[in-house]
DRENDO-566289 format. One record per atom (N, C-alpha, C): atom name; residue in one letter; residue number from 1; x, y, z. Coordinates in steps of 0.1 Angstrom, whole numbers, plus 5000, padded with zeros to 4 digits. Example, Ala and Ser with C-alpha at 12.3 -4.5 7.8 and 13.67 -1.06 7.14 Angstrom:
BEGIN
R  atom  type  seq    xx    yy    zz
R     N     A    1  5132  4943  5078
R    CA     A    1  5123  4955  5078
R     C     A    1  5132  4967  5078
R     N     S    2  5128  4978  5071
R    CA     S    2  5137  4989  5071
R     C     S    2  5129  5000  5079
END
This chain:
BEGIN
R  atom  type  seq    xx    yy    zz
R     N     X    1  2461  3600  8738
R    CA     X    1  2473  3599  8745
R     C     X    1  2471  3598  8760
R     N     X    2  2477  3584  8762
R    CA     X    2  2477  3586  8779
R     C     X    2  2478  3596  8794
R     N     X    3  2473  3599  8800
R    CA     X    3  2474  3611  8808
R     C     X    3  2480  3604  8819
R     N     X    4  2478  3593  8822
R    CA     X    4  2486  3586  8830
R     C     X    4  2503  3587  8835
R     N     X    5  2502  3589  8846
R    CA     X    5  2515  3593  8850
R     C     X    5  2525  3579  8846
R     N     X    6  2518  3569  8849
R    CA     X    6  2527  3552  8848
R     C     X    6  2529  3549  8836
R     N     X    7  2536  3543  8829
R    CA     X    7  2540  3538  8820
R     C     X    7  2537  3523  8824
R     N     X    8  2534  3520  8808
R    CA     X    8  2533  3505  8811
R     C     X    8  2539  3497  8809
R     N     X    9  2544  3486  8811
R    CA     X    9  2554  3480  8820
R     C     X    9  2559  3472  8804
R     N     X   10  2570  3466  8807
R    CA     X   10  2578  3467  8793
R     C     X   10  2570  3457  8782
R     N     X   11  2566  3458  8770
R    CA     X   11  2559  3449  8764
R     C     X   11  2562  3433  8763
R     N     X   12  2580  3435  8763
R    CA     X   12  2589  3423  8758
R     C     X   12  2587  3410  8772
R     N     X   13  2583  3416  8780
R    CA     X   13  2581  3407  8797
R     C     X   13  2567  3403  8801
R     N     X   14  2569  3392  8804
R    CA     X   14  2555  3385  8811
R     C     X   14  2554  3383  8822
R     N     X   15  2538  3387  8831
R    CA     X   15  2532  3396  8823
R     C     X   15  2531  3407  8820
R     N     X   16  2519  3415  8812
R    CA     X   16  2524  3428  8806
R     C     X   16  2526  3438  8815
R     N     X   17  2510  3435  8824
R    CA     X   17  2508  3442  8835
R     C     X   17  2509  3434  8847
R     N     X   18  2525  3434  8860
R    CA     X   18  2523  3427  8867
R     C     X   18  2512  3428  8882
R     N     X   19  2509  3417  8887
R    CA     X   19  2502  3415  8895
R     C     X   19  2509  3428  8906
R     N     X   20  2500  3437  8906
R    CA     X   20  2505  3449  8921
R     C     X   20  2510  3440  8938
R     N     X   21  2523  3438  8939
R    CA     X   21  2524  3432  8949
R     C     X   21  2518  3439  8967
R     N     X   22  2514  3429  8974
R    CA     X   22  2501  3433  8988
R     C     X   22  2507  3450  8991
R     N     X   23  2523  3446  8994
R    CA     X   23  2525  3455  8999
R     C     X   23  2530  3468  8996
R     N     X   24  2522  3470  8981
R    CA     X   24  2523  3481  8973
R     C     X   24  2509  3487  8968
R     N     X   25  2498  3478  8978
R    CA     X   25  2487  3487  8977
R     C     X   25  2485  3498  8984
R     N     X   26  2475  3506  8978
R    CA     X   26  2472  3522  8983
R     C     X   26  2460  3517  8990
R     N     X   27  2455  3521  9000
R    CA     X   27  2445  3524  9005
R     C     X   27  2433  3524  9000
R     N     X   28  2442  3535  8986
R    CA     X   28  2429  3534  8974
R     C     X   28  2420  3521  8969
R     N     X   29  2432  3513  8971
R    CA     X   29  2431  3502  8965
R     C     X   29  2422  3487  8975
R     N     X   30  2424  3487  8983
R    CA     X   30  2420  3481  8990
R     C     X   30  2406  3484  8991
R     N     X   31  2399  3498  8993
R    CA     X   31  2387  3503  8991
R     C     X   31  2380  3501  8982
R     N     X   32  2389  3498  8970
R    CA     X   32  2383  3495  8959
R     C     X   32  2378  3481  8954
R     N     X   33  2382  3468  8963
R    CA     X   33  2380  3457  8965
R     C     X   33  2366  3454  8970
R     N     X   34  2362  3462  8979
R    CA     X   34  2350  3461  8989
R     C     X   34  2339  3455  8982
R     N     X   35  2334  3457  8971
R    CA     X   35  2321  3455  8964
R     C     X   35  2324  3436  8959
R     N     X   36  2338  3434  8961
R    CA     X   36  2339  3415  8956
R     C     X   36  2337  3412  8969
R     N     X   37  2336  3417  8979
R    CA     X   37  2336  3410  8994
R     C     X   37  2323  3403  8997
R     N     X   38  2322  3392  8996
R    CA     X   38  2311  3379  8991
R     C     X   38  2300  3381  9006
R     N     X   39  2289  3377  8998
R    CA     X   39  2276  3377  9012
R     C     X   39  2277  3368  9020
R     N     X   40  2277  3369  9040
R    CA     X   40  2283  3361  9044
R     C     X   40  2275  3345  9043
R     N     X   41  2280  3338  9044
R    CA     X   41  2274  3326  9044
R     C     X   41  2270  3319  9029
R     N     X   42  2274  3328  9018
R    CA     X   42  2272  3325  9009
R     C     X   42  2283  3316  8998
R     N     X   43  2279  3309  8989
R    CA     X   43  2289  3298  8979
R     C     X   43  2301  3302  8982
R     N     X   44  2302  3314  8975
R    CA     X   44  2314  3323  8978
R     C     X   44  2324  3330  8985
R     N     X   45  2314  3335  8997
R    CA     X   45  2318  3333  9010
R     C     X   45  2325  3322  9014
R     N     X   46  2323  3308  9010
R    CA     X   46  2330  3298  9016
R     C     X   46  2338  3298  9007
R     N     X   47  2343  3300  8997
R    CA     X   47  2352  3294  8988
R     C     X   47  2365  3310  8992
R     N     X   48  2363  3319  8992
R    CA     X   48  2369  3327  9000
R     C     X   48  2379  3325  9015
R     N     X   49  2367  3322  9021
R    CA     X   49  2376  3314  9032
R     C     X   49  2385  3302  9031
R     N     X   50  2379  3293  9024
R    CA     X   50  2389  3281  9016
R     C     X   50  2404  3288  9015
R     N     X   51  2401  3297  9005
R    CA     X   51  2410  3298  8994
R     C     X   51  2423  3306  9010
R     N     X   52  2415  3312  9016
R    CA     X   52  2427  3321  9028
R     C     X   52  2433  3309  9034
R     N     X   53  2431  3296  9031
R    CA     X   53  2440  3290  9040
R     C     X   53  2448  3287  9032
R     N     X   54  2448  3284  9017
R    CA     X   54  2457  3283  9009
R     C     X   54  2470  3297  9007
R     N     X   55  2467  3303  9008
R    CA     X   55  2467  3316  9000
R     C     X   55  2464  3329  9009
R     N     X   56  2475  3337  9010
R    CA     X   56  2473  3349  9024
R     C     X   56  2468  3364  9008
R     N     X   57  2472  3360  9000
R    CA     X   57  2475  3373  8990
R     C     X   57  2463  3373  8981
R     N     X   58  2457  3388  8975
R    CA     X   58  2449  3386  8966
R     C     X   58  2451  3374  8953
R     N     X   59  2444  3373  8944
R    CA     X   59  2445  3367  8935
R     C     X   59  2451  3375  8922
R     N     X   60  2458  3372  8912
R    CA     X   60  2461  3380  8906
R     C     X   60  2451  3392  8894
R     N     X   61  2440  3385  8894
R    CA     X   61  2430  3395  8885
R     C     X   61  2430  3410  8897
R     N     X   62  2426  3406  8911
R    CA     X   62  2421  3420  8915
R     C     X   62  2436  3425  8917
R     N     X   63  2448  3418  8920
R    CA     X   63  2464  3427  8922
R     C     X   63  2464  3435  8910
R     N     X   64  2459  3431  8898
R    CA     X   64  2464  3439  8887
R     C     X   64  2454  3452  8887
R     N     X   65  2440  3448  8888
R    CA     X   65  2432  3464  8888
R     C     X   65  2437  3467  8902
R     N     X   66  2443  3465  8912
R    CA     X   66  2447  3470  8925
R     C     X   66  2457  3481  8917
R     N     X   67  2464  3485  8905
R    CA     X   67  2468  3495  8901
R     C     X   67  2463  3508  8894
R     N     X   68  2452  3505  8891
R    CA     X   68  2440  3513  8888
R     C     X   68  2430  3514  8896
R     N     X   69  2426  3519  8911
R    CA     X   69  2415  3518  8921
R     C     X   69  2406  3528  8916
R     N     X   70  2401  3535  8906
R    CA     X   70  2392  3541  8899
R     C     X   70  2383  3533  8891
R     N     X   71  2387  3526  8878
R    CA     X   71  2387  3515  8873
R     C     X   71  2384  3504  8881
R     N     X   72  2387  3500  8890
R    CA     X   72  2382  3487  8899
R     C     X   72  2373  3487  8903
R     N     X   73  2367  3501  8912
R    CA     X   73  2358  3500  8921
R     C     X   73  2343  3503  8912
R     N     X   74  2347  3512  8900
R    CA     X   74  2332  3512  8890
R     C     X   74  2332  3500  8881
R     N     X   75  2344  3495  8877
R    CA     X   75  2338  3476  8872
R     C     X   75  2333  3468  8888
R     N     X   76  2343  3466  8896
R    CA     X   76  2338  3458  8906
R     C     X   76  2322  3462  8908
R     N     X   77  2322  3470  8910
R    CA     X   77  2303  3474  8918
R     C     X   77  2294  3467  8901
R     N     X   78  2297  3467  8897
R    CA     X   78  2292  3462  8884
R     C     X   78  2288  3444  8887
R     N     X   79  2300  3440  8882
R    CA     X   79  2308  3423  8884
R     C     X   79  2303  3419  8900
R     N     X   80  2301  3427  8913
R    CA     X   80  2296  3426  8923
R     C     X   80  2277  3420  8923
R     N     X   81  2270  3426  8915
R    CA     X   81  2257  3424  8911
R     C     X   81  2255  3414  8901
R     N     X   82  2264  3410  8895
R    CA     X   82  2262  3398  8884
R     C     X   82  2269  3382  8893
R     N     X   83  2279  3384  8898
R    CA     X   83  2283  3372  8906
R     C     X   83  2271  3369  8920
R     N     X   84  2269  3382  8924
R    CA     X   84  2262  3378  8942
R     C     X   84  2249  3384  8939
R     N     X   85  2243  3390  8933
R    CA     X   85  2227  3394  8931
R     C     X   85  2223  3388  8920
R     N     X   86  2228  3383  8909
R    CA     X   86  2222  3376  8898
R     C     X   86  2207  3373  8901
R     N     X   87  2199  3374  8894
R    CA     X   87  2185  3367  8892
R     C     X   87  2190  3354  8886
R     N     X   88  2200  3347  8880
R    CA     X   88  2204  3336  8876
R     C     X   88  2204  3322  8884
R     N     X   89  2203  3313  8887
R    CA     X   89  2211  3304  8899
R     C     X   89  2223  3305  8897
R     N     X   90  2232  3301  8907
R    CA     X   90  2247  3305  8908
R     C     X   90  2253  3289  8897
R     N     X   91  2244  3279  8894
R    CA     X   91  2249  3273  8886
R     C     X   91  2250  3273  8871
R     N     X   92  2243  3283  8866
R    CA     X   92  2241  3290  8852
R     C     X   92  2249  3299  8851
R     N     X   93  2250  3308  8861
R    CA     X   93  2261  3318  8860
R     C     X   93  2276  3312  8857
R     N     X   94  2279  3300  8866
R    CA     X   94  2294  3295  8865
R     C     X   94  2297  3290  8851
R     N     X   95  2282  3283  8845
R    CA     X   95  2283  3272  8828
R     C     X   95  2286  3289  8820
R     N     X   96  2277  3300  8821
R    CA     X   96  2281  3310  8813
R     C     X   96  2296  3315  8814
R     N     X   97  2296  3319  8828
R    CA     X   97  2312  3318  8826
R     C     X   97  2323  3311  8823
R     N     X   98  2322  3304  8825
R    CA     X   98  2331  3288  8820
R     C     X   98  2333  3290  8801
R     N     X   99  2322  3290  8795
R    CA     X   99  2319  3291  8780
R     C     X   99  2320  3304  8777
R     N     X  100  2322  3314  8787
R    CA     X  100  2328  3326  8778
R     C     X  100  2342  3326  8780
R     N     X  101  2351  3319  8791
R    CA     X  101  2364  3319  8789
R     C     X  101  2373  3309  8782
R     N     X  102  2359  3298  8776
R    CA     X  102  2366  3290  8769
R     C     X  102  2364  3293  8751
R     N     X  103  2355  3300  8752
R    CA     X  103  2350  3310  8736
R     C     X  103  2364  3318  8736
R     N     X  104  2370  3326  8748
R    CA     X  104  2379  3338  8750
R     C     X  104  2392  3330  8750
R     N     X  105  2395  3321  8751
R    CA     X  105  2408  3312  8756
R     C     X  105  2411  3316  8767
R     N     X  106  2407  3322  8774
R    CA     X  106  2410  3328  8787
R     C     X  106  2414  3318  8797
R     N     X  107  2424  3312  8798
R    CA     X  107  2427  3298  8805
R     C     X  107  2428  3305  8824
R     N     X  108  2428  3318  8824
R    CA     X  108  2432  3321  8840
R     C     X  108  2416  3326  8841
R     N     X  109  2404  3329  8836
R    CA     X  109  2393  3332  8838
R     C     X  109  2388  3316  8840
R     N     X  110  2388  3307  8830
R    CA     X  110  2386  3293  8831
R     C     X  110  2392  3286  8844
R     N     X  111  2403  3287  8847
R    CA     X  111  2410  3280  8859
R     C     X  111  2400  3288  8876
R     N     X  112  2401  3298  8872
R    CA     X  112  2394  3308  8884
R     C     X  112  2382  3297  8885
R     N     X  113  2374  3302  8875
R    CA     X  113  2359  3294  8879
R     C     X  113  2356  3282  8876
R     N     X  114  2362  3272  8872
R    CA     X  114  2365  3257  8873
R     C     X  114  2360  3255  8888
R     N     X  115  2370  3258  8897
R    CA     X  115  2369  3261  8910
R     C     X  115  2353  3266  8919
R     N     X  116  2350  3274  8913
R    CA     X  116  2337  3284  8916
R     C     X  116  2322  3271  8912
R     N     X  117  2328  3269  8897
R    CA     X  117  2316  3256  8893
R     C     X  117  2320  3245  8903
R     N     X  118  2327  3238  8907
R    CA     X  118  2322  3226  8918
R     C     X  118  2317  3229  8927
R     N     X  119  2314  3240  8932
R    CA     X  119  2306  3245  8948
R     C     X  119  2292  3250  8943
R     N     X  120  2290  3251  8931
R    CA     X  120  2277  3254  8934
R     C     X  120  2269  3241  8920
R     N     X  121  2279  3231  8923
R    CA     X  121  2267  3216  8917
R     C     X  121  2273  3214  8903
R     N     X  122  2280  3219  8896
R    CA     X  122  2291  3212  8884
R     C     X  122  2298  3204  8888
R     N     X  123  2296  3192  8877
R    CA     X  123  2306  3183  8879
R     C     X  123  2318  3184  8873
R     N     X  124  2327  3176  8876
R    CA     X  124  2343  3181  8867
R     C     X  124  2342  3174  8852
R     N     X  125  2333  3164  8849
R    CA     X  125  2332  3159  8834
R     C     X  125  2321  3172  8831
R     N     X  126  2311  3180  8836
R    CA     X  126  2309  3191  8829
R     C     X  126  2314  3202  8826
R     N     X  127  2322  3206  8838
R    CA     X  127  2334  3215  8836
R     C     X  127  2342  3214  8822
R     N     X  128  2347  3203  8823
R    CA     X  128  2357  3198  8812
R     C     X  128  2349  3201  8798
R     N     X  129  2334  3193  8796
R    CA     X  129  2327  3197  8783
R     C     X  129  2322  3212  8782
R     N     X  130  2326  3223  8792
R    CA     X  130  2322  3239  8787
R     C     X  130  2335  3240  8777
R     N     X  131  2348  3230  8775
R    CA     X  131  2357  3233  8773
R     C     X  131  2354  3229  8757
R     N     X  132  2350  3223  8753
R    CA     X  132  2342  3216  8741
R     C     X  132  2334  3227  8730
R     N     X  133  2339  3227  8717
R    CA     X  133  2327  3230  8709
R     C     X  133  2316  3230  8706
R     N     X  134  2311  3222  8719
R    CA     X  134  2292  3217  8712
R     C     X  134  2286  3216  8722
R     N     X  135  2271  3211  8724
R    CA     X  135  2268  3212  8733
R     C     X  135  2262  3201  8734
R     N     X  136  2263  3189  8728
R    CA     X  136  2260  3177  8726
R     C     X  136  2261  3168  8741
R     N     X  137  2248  3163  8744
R    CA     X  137  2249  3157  8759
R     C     X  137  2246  3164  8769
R     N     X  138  2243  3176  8769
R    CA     X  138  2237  3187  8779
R     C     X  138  2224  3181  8784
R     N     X  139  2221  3185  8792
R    CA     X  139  2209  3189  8796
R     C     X  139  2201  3202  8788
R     N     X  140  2190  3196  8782
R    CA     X  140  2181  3208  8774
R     C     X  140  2181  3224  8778
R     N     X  141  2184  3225  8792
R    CA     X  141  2182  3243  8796
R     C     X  141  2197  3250  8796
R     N     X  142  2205  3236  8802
R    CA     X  142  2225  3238  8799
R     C     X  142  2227  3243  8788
R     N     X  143  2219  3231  8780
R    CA     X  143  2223  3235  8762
R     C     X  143  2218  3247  8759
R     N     X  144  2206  3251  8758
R    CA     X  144  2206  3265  8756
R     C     X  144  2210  3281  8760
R     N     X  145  2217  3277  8774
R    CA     X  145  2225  3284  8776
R     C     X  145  2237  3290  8774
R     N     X  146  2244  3273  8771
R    CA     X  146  2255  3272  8764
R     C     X  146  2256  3279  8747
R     N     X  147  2244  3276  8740
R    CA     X  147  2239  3283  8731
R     C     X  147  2241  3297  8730
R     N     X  148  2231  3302  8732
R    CA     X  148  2232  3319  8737
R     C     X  148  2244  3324  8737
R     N     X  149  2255  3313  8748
R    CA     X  149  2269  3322  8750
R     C     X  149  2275  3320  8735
R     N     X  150  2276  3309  8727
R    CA     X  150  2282  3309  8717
R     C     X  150  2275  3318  8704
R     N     X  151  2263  3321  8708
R    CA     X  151  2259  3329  8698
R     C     X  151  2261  3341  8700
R     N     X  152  2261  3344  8709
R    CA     X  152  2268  3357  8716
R     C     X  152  2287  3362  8710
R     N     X  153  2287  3349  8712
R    CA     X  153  2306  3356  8707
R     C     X  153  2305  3354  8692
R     N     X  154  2296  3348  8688
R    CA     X  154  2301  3342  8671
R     C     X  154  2298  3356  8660
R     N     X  155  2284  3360  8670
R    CA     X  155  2273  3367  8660
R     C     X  155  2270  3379  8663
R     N     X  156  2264  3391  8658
R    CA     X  156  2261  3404  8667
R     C     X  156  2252  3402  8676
R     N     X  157  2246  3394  8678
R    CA     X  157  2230  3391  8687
R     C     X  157  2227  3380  8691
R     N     X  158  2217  3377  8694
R    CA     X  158  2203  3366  8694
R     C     X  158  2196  3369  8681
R     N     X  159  2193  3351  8674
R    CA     X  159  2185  3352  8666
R     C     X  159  2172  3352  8668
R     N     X  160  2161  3354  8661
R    CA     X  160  2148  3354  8673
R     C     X  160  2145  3339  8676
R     N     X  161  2146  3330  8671
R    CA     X  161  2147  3312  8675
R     C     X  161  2151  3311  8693
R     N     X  162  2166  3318  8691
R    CA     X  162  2175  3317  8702
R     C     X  162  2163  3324  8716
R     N     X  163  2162  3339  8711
R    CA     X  163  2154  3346  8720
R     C     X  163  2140  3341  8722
R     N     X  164  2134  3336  8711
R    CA     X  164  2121  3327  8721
R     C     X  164  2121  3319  8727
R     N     X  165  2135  3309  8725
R    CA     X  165  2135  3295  8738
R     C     X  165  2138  3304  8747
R     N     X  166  2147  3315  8747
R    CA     X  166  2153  3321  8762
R     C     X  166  2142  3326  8767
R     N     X  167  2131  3331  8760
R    CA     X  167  2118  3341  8770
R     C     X  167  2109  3328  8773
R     N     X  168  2112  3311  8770
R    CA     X  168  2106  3307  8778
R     C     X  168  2110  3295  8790
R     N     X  169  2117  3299  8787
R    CA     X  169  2129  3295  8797
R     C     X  169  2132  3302  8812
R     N     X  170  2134  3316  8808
R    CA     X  170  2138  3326  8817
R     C     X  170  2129  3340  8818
R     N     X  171  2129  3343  8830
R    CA     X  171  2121  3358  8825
R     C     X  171  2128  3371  8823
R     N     X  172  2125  3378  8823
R    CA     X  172  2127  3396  8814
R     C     X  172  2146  3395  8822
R     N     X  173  2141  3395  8835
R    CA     X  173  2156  3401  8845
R     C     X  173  2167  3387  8844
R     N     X  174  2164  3380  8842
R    CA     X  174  2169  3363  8840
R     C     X  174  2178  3370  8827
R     N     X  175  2169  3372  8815
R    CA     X  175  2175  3373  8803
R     C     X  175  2184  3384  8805
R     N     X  176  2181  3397  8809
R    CA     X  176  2194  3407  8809
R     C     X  176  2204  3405  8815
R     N     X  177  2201  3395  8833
R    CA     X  177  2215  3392  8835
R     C     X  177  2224  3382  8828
R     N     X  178  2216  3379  8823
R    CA     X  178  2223  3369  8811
R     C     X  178  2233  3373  8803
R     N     X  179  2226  3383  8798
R    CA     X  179  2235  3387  8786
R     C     X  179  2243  3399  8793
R     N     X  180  2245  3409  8804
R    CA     X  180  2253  3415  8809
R     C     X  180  2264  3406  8816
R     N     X  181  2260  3393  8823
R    CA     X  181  2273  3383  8824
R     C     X  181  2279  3378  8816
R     N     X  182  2279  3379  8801
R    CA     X  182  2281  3367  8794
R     C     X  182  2293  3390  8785
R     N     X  183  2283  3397  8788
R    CA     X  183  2293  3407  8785
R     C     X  183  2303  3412  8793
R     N     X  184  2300  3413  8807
R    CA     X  184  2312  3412  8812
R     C     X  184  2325  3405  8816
R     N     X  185  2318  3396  8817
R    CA     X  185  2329  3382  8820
R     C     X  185  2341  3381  8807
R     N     X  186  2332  3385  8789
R    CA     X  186  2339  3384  8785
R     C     X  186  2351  3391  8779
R     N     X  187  2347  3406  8787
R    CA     X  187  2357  3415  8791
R     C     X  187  2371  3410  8797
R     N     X  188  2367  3410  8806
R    CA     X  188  2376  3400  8819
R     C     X  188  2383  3394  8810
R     N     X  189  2377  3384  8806
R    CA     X  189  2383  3374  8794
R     C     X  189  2397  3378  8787
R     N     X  190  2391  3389  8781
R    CA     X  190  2402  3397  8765
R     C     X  190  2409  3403  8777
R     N     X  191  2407  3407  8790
R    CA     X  191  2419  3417  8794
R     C     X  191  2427  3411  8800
R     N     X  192  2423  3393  8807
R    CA     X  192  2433  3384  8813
R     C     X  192  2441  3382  8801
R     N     X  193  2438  3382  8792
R    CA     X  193  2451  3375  8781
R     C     X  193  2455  3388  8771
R     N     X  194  2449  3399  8770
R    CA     X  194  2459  3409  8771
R     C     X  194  2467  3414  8779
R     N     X  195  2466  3410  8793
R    CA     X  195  2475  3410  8803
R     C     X  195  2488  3401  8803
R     N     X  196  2480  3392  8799
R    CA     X  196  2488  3377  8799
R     C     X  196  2490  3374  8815
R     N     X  197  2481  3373  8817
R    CA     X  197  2481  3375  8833
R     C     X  197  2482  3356  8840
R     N     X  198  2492  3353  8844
R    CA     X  198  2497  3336  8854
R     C     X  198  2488  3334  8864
R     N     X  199  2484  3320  8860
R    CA     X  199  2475  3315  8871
R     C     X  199  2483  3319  8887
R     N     X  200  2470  3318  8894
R    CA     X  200  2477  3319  8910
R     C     X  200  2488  3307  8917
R     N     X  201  2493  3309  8921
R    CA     X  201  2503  3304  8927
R     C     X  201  2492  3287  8931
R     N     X  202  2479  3288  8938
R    CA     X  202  2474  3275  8942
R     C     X  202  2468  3268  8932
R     N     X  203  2468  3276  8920
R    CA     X  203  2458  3267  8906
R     C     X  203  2468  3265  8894
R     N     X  204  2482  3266  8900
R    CA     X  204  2496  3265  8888
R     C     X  204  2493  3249  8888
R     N     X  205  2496  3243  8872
R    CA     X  205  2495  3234  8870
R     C     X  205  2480  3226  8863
R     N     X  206  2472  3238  8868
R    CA     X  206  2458  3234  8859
R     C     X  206  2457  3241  8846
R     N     X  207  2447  3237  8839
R    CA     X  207  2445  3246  8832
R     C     X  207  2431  3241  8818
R     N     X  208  2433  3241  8809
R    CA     X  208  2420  3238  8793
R     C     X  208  2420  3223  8799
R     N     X  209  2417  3213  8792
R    CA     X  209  2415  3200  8799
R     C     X  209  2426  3196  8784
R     N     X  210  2431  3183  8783
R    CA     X  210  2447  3182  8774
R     C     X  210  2440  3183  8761
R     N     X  211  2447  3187  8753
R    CA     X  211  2443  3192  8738
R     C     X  211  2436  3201  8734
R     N     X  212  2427  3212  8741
R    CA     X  212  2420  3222  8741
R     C     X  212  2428  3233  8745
R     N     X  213  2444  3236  8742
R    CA     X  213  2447  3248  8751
R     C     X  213  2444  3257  8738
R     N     X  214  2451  3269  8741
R    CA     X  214  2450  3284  8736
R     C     X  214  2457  3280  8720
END
């Protein structure tokens, strides 16, 4: 039973849990943001700045943990080291994420990093094919990537087949951030669409590529 003082917000309305508006953050909350605040000069860093000229207000994933700043700040510090420290290149990380929100239907985790993949060297006909069942037309190290993630949601594991191309492919710390991004992301995933959480106001109108939605 909840110990929570809040109640949560009516089931019958979308979304379930609305985005915490700016000026109903706590202090708490804002504090609890710190650990997504991107390295300067970095991919992210720029797409950050981008995004402030569009856009004065958080995005809606962090407004919604902006209601829980306990919860935010021990996933963020987490999700902090897999997006900006990865041992991964930042272009592996985006194909993994891409394919865990298209495994998850997660159309507002997919719309988010659609965005994130063109800055660090995805093309938008690759983008579109994470959207795809197969991995047909990859690039050999893409495709196994892409692999892994789907064997990852389908199955309890890696088969050892799977895990010997990955140990020679990637090394020891390569492979764990792998599979810690490919688990948290797909967190994220199940909680945007048990949220039922609306694209941002600047990415309304995108979304699966046509015939692939939810």
């Amino acid at each position: 039973m909840s110990s929570s003082t809040e109640k949560p917000d009516n089931p019958t309305m979308r979304p379930r849990i609305a985005p915490l508006e700016l000026s109903e953050w706590t202090p708490e909350a804002f504090a609890a943001m710190e650990p997504m605040r991107p390295p300067a000069g970095s991919t992210y860093d720029k797409r950050k700045s981008d995004r402030k000229q569009q856009s004065r207000r958080p995005n809606n994933a962090l407004s919604v943990m902006a209601r829980y700043p306990e919860l935010a700040k021990a996933f963020l510090e987490f999700n902090r080291h897999l997006l900006y420290l990865n041992t991964l290149p930042e272009r592996t990380i985006e194909l993994v994420v891409l394919r865990v929100a298209w495994q998850r239907r997660s159309e507002y985790e997919w719309v988010q990093h659609s965005a994130s993949a063109l800055e660090v060297g995805l093309a938008d006909e690759e983008i579109a094919r994470t959207a795809v069942d197969s991995v047909d037309g990859w690039a050999p190290d893409d495709a196994l990537v892409l692999r892994a993630v789907d064997e990852l949601h389908h199955n309890d594991g890696w088969s050892d087949d799977t895990w010997n191309e990955l140990a020679e492919a990637f090394d020891t710390r390569q492979i764990m951030d792998l599979l810690f991004t490919v688990g948290a992301y797909d967190t994220l995933a199940v909680a945007f669409n048990c949220f039922d959480l609306p694209l941002d106001p600047e990415l309304e109108g995108k979304g699966f590529p046509t015939g692939t939605g939810r």
